[in-house]
KEDOMAR-104822 format. One line per 4 residues: number of its first residue (from 1); their letters; for each residue x, y, z of N, C-alpha, C. Coordinates in steps of 0.02 Angstrom, whole numbers, plus 50000, padded with zeros to 5 digits. Each point is the difference from the previous one (the first is absolute). Layout:
% residues N
NUM> a> X Y Z X Y Z X Y Z ~ ...
This chain:
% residues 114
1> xxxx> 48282 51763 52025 49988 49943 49957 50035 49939 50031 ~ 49998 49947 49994 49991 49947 50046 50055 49973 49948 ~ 50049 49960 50033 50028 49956 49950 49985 49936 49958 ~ 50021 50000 49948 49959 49929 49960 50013 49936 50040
5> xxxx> 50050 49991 50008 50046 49932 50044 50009 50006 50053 ~ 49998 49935 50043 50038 50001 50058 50067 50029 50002 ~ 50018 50003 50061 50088 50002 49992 50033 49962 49999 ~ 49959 49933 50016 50039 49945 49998 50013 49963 49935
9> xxxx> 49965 50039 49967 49981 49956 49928 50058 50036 49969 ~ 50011 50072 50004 50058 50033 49982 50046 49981 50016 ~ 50000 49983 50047 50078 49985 50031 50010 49915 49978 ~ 49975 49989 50000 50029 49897 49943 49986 50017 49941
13> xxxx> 49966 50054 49940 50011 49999 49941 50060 50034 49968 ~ 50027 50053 50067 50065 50049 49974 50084 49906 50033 ~ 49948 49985 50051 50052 49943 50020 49994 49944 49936 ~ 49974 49982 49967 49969 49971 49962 50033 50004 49907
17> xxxx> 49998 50061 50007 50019 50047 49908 50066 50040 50026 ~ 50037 49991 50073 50046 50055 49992 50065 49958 49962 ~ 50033 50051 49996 50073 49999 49956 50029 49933 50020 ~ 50018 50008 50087 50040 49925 50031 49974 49920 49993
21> xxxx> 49935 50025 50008 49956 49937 49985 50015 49978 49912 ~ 49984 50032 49973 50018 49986 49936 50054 49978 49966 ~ 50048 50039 50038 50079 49986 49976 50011 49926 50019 ~ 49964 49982 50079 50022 49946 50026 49977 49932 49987
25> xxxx> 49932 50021 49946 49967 49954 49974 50055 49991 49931 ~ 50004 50057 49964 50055 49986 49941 50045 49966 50008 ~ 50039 50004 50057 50064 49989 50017 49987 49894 49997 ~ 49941 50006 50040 49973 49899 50010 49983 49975 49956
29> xxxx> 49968 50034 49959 49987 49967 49934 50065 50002 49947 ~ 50029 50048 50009 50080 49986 49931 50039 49927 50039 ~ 49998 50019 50070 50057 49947 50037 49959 49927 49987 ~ 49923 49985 50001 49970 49938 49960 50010 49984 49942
33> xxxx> 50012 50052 49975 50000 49987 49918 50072 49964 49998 ~ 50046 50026 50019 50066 49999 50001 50008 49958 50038 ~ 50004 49976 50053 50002 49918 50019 49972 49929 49967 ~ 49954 50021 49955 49958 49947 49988 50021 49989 49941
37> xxxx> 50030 50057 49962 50033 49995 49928 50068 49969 50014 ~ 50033 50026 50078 50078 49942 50001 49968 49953 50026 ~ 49948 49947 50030 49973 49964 50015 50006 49945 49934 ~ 49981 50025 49951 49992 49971 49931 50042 49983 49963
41> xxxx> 50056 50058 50009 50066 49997 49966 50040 49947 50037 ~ 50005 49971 50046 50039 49987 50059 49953 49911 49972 ~ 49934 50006 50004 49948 49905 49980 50047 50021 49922 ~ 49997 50022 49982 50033 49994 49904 50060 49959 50023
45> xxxx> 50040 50025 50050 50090 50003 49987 49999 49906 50032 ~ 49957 50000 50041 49986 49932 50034 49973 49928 49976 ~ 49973 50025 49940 49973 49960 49948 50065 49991 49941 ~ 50011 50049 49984 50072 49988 49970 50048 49973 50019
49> xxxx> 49993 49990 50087 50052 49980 50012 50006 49931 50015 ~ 49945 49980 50027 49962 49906 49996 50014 49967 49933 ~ 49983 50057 49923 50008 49974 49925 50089 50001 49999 ~ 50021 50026 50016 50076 49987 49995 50040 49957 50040
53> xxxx> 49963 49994 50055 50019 49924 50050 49989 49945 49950 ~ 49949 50001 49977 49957 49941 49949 50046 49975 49973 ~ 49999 50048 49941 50045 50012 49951 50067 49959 49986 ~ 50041 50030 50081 50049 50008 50001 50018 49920 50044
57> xxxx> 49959 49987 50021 50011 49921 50040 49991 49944 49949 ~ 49956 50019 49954 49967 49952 49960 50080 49988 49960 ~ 50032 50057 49969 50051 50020 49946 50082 49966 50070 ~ 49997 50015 50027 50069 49981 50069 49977 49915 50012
61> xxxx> 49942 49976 49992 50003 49934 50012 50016 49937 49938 ~ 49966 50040 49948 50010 49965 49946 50057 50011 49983 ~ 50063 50053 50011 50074 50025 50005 50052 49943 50034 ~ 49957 49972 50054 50045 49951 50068 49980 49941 49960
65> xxxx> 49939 49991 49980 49979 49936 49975 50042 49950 49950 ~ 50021 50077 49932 50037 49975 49930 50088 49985 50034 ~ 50018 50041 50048 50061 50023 50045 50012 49913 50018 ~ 49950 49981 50036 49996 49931 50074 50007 49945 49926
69> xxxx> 49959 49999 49947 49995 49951 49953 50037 49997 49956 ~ 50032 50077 49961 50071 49976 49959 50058 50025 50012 ~ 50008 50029 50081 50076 50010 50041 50032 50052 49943 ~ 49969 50025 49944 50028 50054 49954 50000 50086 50060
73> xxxx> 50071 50010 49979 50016 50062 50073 49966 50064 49941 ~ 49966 50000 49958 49983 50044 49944 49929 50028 50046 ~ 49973 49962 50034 49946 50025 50053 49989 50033 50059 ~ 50091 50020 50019 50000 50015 50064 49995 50073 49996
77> xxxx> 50021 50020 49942 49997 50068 49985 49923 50027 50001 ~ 49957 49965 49979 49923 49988 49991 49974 50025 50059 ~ 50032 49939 50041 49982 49992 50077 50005 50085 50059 ~ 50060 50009 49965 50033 50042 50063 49969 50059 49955
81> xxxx> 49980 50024 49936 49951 50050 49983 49949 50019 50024 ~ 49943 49941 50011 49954 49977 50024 49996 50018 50092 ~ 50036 49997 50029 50002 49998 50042 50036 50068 50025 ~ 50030 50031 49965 50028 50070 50006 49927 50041 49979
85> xxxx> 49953 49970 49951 49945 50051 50002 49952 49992 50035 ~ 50000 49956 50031 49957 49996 50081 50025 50046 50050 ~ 50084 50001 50010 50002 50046 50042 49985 50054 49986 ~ 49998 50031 49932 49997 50063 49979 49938 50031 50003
89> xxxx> 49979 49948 49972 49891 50026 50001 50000 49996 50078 ~ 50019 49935 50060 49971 50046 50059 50027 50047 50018 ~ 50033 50012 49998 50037 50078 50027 49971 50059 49972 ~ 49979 49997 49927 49949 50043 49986 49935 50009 50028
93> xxxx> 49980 49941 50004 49925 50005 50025 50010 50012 50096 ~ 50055 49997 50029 49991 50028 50062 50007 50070 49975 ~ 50062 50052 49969 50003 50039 50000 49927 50033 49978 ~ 49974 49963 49947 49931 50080 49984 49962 49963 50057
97> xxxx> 49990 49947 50061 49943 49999 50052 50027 50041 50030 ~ 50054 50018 50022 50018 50046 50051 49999 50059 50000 ~ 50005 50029 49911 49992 50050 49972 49918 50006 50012 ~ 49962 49957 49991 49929 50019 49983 49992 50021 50102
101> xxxx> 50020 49940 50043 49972 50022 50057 50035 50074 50050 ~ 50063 50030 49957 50010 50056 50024 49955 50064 49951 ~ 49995 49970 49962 49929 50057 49951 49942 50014 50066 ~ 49970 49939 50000 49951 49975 50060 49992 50050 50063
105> xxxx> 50079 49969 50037 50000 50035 50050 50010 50090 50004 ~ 50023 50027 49937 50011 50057 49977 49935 50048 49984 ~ 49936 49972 50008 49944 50038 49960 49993 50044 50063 ~ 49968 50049 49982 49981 50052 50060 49920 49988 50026
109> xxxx> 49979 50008 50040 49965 49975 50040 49959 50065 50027 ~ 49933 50005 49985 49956 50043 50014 50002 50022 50072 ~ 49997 50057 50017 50005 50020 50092 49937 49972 50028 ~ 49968 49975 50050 49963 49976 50033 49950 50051 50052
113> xx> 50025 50042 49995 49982 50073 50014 49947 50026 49978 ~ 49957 50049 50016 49972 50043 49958 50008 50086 50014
């Protein structure tokens, strides 16, 4: 009896449906999913972090402004708040980019192999 298939057809559908192939397809698609979701988290933290520049320049200028116009030292405390939570928010927002780009560089990476 004659076989139904080539062998070649066998041999790229077992290459095709086998275990490694599969795994290695699993493996590229979680590591997309999972980059693209810290991709997002990372545009969130960046947008938050432009609204708190805003925020926080708009609130530190009008601080120097009342400071420069009624020399009251009741603003400096204002001031140096203001400006202590600038340093604080960037230092956060480097720490989770750096956090997000060692996530990044951390994903496992499908073998190239078959």
């Amino acid at each position: 009896m004659a076989e139904p298939f080539d062998p070649s057809v066998t041999f790229i559908h077992d290459l095709v449906t086998g275990a490694g192939t599969l795994q290695s397809e699993s493996i590229g698609k979680a590591c997309q999913a999972m980059s693209h979701t810290l991709t997002l988290a990372l545009q969130d933290a960046s947008d938050n972090q432009r609204n708190f520049d805003a925020v926080n320049g708009a609130a530190l200028a009008k601080a120097t402004e009342e400071f420069v116009k009624t020399k009251d030292p009741a603003w400096i405390p204002v001031i140096e708040a203001l400006q202590k939570a600038k340093v604080t928010q960037d230092a956060e927002f480097i720490k989770l980019s750096q956090g997000v780009e060692g996530l990044l560089k951390d994903l496992p990476l499908p073998s190239k192999g078959f």
